[in-house]
C-alpha positions as CSV (number, residue, x, y, z in Angstrom):
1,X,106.5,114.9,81.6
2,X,105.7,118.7,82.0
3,X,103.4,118.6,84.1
4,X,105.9,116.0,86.7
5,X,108.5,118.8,86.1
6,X,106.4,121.5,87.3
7,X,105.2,119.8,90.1
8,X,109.0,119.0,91.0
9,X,109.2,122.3,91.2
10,X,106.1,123.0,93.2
11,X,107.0,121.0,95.6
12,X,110.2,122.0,96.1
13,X,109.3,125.7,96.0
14,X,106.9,125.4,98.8
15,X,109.9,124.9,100.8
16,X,111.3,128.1,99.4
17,X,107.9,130.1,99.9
18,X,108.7,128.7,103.5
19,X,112.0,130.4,103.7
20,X,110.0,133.6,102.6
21,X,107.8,133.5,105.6
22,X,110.6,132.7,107.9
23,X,112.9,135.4,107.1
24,X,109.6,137.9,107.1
25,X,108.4,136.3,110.7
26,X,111.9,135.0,112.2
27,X,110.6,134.8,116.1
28,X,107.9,131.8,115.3
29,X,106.4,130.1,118.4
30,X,106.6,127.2,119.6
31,X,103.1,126.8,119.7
32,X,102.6,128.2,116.2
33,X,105.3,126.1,115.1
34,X,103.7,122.8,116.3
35,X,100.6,123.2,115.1
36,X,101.5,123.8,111.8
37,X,103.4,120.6,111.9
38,X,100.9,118.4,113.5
39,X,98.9,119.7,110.5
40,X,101.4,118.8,108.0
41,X,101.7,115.8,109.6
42,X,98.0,114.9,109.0
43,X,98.3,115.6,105.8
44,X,101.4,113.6,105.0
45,X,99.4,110.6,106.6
46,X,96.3,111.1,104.6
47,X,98.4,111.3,101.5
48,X,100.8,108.1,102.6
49,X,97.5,106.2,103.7
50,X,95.1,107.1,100.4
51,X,97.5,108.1,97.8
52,X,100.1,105.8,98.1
53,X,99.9,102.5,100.3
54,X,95.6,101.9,99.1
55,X,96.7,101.9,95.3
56,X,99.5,99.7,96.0
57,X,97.5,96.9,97.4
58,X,94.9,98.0,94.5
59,X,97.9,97.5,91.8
60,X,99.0,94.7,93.6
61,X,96.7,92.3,92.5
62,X,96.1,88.8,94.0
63,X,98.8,89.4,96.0
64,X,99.2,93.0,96.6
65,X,98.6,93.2,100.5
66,X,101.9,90.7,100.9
67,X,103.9,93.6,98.1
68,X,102.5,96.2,99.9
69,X,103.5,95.2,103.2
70,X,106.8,94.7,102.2
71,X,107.0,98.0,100.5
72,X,106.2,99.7,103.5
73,X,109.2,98.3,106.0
74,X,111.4,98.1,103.2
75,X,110.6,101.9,102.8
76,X,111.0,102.8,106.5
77,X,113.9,100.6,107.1
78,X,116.0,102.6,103.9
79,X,115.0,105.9,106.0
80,X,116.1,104.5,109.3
81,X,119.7,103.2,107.6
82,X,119.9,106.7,106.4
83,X,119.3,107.8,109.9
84,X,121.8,105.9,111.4
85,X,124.5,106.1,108.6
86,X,124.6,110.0,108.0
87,X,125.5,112.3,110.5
88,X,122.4,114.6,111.3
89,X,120.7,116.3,113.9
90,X,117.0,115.4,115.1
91,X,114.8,117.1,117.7
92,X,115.9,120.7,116.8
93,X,113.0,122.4,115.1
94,X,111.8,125.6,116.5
95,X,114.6,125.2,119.4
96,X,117.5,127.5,119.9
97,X,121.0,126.2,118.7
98,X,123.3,125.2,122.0
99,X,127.2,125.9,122.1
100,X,128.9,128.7,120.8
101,X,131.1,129.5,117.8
102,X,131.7,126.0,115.7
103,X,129.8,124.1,118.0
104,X,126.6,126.1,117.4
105,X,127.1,126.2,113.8
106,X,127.5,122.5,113.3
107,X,124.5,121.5,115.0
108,X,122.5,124.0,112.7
109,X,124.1,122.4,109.6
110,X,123.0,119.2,111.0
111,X,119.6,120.1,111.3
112,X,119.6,121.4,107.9
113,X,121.3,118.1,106.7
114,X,118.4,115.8,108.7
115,X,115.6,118.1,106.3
116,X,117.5,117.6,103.1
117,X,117.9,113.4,104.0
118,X,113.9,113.4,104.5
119,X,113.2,115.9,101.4
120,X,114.9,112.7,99.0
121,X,112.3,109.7,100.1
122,X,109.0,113.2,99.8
123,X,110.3,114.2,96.9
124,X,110.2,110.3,95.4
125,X,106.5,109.9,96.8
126,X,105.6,112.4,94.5
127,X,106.9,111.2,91.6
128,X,106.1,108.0,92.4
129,X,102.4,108.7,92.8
130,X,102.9,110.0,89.0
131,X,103.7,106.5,88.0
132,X,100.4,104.8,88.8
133,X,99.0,107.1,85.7
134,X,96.3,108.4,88.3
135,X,97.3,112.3,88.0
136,X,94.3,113.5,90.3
137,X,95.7,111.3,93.0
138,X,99.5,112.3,91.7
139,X,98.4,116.1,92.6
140,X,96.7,115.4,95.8
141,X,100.3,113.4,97.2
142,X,102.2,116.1,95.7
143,X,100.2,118.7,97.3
144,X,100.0,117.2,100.7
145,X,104.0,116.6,100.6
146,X,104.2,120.7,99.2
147,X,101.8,121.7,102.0
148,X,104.1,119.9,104.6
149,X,107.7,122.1,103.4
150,X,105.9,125.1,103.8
151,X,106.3,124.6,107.9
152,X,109.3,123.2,107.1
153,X,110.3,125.8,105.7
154,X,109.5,128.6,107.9
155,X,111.0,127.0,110.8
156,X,114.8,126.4,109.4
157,X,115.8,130.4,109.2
158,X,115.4,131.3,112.8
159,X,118.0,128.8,114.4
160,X,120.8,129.4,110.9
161,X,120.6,133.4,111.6
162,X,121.1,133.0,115.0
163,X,123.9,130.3,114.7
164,X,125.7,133.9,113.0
165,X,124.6,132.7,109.3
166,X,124.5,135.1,107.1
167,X,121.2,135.9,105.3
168,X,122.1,135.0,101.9
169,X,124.2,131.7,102.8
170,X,120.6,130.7,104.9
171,X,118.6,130.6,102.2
172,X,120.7,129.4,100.1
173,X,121.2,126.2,102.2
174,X,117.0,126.3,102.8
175,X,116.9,126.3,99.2
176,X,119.0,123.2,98.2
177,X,116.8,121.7,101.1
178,X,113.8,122.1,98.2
179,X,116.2,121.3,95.6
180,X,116.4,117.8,96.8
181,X,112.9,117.3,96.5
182,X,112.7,117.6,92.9
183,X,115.5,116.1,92.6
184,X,113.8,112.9,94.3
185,X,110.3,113.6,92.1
186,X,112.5,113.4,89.1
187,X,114.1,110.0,90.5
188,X,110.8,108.7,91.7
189,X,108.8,109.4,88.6
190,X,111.7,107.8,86.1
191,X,112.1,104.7,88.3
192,X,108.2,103.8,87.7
193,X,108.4,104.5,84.1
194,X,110.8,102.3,83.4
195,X,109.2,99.4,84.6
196,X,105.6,99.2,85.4
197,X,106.2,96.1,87.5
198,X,107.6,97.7,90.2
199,X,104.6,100.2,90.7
200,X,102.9,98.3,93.8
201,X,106.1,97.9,95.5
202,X,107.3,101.7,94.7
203,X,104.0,103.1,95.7
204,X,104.2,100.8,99.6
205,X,108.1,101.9,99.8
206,X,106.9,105.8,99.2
207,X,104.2,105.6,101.3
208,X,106.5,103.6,104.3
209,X,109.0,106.6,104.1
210,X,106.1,109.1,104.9
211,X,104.7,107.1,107.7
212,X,108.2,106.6,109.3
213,X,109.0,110.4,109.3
214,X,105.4,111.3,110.6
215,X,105.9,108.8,113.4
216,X,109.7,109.4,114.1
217,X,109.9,112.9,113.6
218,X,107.2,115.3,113.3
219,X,104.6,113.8,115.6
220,X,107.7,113.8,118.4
221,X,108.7,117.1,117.6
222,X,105.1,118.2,117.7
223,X,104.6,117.0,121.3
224,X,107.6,118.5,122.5
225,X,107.0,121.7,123.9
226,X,103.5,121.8,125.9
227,X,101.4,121.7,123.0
228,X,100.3,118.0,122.8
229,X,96.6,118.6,122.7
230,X,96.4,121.7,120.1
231,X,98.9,119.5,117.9
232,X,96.7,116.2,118.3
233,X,93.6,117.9,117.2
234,X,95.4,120.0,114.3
235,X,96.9,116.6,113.0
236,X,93.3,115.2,112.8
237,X,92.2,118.4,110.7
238,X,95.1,118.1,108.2
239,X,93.7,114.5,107.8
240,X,90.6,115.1,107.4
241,X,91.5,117.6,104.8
242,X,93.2,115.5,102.7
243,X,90.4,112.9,103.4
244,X,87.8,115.3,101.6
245,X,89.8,116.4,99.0
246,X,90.8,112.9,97.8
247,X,86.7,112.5,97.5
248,X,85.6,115.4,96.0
249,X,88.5,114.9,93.7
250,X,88.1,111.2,93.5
C-alpha cells in the first residue's frame, strides 16, 4: 500500500514539476510543445498496449480476448460520455486564449477542466496496473502516465497567466489538476483489490481510456500547428522507449 501511495503521488507530482517548468519557461513553442506531446503520447500507447490491454487478455483466461475487448470500448466509451456530458474545452494546448475579460477566462478554466476530466481515467490506469500484483509492470504504466503530465504540465501556465490569472491561483488550479490523479490511483488500485475477478476487465477499461485520449486528443493536438512529421517521429521514440524498458525490466 506504500509503495501505491507514493506512486499516487509521483504521478501526480510530475504534473506539478510541470507547472515548475512552465512558470520558469512561460513562452513554450509550438513546436517544442508538440513534440513533447507526440512523445508522451508514445509513451502512453506503449504503456496502454504492454502494460495494461496484453495482461488483460493474459488474466483473461480462455476467454480473455472477448473481456478485453470489451474492456477497452467500455473504457473509451465512459471517457467519450464524460466528454460530451461535462462542459470542457478541447484543442487549446499551447494556443492563445480568444475573447477578452470573462470570455477569455472561461475558456481557460475549461481547458484546465478537460486536463483534470482526463487526469481521473490516468490516474486509475495506474492503480489499476497495481492490481495485477506485477509491480515492475505497475512502475513502468505509472511512469509512462507520470512522464506524459510533465508536458501537460508545462503547457497549462502560459494561457491561465495570460487569461490575467494570478500566479498563485494558476498553480494552484495546475495543482488540483495532479491532485486528481492520485486521487484516481487510489480509486483504481482499491477497486482491483476488492475483487480479483474484475482484474482483466479493469486492466482492458484502463488501457481503452489511454488509447482514446492518445487518439482524440494528443495525437490531434500534436498535428496541429505545422509540426506533423517532427511529432510522428517523436511519438515513435517515446514508444520505443517504453518498448525497451518493459524488456529490460521484463
Amino acid at each position: 500500500m506504500e509503495l501505491v501511495l507514493l506512486t499516487a503521488l509521483g504521478v501526480g507530482g510530475a504534473t506539478l514539476f510541470g507547472v515548475i517548468i512552465g512558470f520558469l519557461f512561460k513562452n513554450i513553442s509550438h513546436r517544442f510543445s508538440d513534440i513533447t506531446l507526440a512523445f508522451a503520447a508514445g509513451v502512453m500507447l506503449a504503456a496502454a498496449v504492454l502494460g495494461l490491454i496484453v495482461p488483460s487478455v493474459e488474466y483473461g483466461g480462455r476467454y480473455g480476448v472477448i473481456v478485453t475487448v470489451a474492456g477497452i470500448f467500455t473504457g473509451a466509451a465512459a471517457l467519450h460520455l464524460i466528454d460530451k456530458l461535462v462542459p470542457h474545452l478541447h484543442k487549446f494546448v499551447g494556443t492563445s486564449p480568444e475573447g477578452e475579460g470573462g470570455e477569455k477566462l472561461n475558456r481557460v478554466l475549461l481547458f484546465v477542466l478537460a486536463i483534470a476530466i482526463h487526469n481521473l481515467p490516468e490516474g486509475i490506469a495506474a492503480g489499476v496496473g497495481f492490481g495485477s500484483g506485477d509491480t515492475s509492470q505497475a512502475l513502468l504504466i505509472a511512469g509512462g502516465i507520470a512522464l506524459q503530465n510533465i508536458p501537460e504540465g508545462m503547457v497549462i501556465i502560459a494561457p491561465m497567466l495570460a487569461a490575467g490569472i494570478k500566479p498563485r491561483t494558476t498553480f494552484l488550479c495546475a495543482a488540483l489538476t495532479g491532485a486528481v490523479e492520485i486521487v484516481g490511483t487510489l480509486l483504481g488500485y482499491f477497486a482491483v483489490s476488492i475483487s480479483q475477478a474484475i482484474l482483466p476487465f479493469a486492466l482492458a477499461f484502463a488501457g481503452g481510456t489511454m488509447l482514446y485520449v492518445v487518439s482524440d486528443e494528443m495525437i490531434p493536438e500534436t498535428h496541429a500547428h505545422g509540426c506533423e512529421r517532427g511529432a510522428t517521429w517523436s511519438l515513435l521514440v517515446g514508444f520505443c522507449v517504453m518498448l525497451v524498458t518493459d524488456v529490460l525490466l521484463g
